[in-house]
C-alpha positions as a Markdown table, in Angstrom:
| # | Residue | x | y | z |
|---|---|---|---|---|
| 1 | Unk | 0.0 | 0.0 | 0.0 |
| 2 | Unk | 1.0 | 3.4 | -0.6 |
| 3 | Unk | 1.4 | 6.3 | 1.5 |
| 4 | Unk | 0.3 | 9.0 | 0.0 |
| 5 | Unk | 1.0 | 11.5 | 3.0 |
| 6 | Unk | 4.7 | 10.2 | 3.3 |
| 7 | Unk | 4.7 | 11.1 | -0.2 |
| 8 | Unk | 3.4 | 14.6 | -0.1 |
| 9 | Unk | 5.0 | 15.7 | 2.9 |
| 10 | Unk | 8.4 | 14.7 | 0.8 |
| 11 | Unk | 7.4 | 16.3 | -2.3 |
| 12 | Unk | 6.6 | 19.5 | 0.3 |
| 13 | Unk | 10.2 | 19.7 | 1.9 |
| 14 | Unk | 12.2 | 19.0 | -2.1 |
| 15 | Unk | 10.0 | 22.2 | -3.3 |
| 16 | Unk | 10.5 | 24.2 | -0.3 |
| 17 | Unk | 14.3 | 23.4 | -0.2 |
| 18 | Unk | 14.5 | 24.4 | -3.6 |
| 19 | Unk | 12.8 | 27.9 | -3.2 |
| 20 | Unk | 14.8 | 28.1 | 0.0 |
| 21 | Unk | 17.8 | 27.8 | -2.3 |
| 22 | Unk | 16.2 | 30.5 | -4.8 |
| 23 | Unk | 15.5 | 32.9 | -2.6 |
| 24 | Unk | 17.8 | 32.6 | -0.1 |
| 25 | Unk | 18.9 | 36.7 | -0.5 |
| 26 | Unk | 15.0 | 37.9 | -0.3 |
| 27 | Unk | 13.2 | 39.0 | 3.1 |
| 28 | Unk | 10.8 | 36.4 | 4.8 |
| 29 | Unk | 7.2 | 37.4 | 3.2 |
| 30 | Unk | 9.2 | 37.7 | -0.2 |
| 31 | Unk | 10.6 | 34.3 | 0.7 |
| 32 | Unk | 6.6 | 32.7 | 1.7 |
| 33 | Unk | 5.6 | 34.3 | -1.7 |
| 34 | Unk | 8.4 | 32.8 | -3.7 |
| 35 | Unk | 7.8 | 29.2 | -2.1 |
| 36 | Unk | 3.7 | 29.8 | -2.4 |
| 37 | Unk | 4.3 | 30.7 | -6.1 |
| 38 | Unk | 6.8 | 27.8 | -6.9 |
| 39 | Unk | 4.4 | 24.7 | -5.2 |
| 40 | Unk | 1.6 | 26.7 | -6.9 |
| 41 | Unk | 3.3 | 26.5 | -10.2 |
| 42 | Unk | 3.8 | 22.7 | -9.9 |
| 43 | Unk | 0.3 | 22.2 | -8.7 |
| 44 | Unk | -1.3 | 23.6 | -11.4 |
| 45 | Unk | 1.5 | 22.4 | -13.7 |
| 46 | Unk | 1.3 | 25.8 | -15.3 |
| 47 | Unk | 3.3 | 29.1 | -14.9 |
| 48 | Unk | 0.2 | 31.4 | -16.0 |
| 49 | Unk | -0.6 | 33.2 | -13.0 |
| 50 | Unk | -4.6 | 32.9 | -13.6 |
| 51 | Unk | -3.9 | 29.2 | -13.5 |
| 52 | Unk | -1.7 | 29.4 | -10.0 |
| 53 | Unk | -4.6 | 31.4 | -8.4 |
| 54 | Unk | -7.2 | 29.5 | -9.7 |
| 55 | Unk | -8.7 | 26.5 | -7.9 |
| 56 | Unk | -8.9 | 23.7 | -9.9 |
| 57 | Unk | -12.6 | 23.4 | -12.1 |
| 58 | Unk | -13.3 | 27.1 | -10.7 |
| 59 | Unk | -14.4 | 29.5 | -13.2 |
| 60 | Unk | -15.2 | 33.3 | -12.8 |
């Protein structure tokens, strides 16, 4: 059987160590927006920012 919150807890900490490592100059909001904006990137699997925003199947 799988664990799926093993799994998403580790895809959490990779993403968040990589926009660590990206942002590692910027001040600690900038730092929460870059990390916000990276997983919400990869979740959407899109770097349009109506698409990041967006829940998924919600339309205006």
């Amino acid at each position: 059987m799988v664990n799926f919150t093993s799994n998403t807890y580790q895809m959490k900490r990779e993403i968040l160590s990589f926009s660590n490592k990206i942002s590692k100059h910027l001040s600690k909001p900038d730092k929460k927006f870059s990390a916000d904006m990276t997983y919400g990137m990869l979740a959407a699997g899109s770097c349009l920012l109506t698409d990041v925003v967006e829940p998924d199947g919600y339309k205006f």
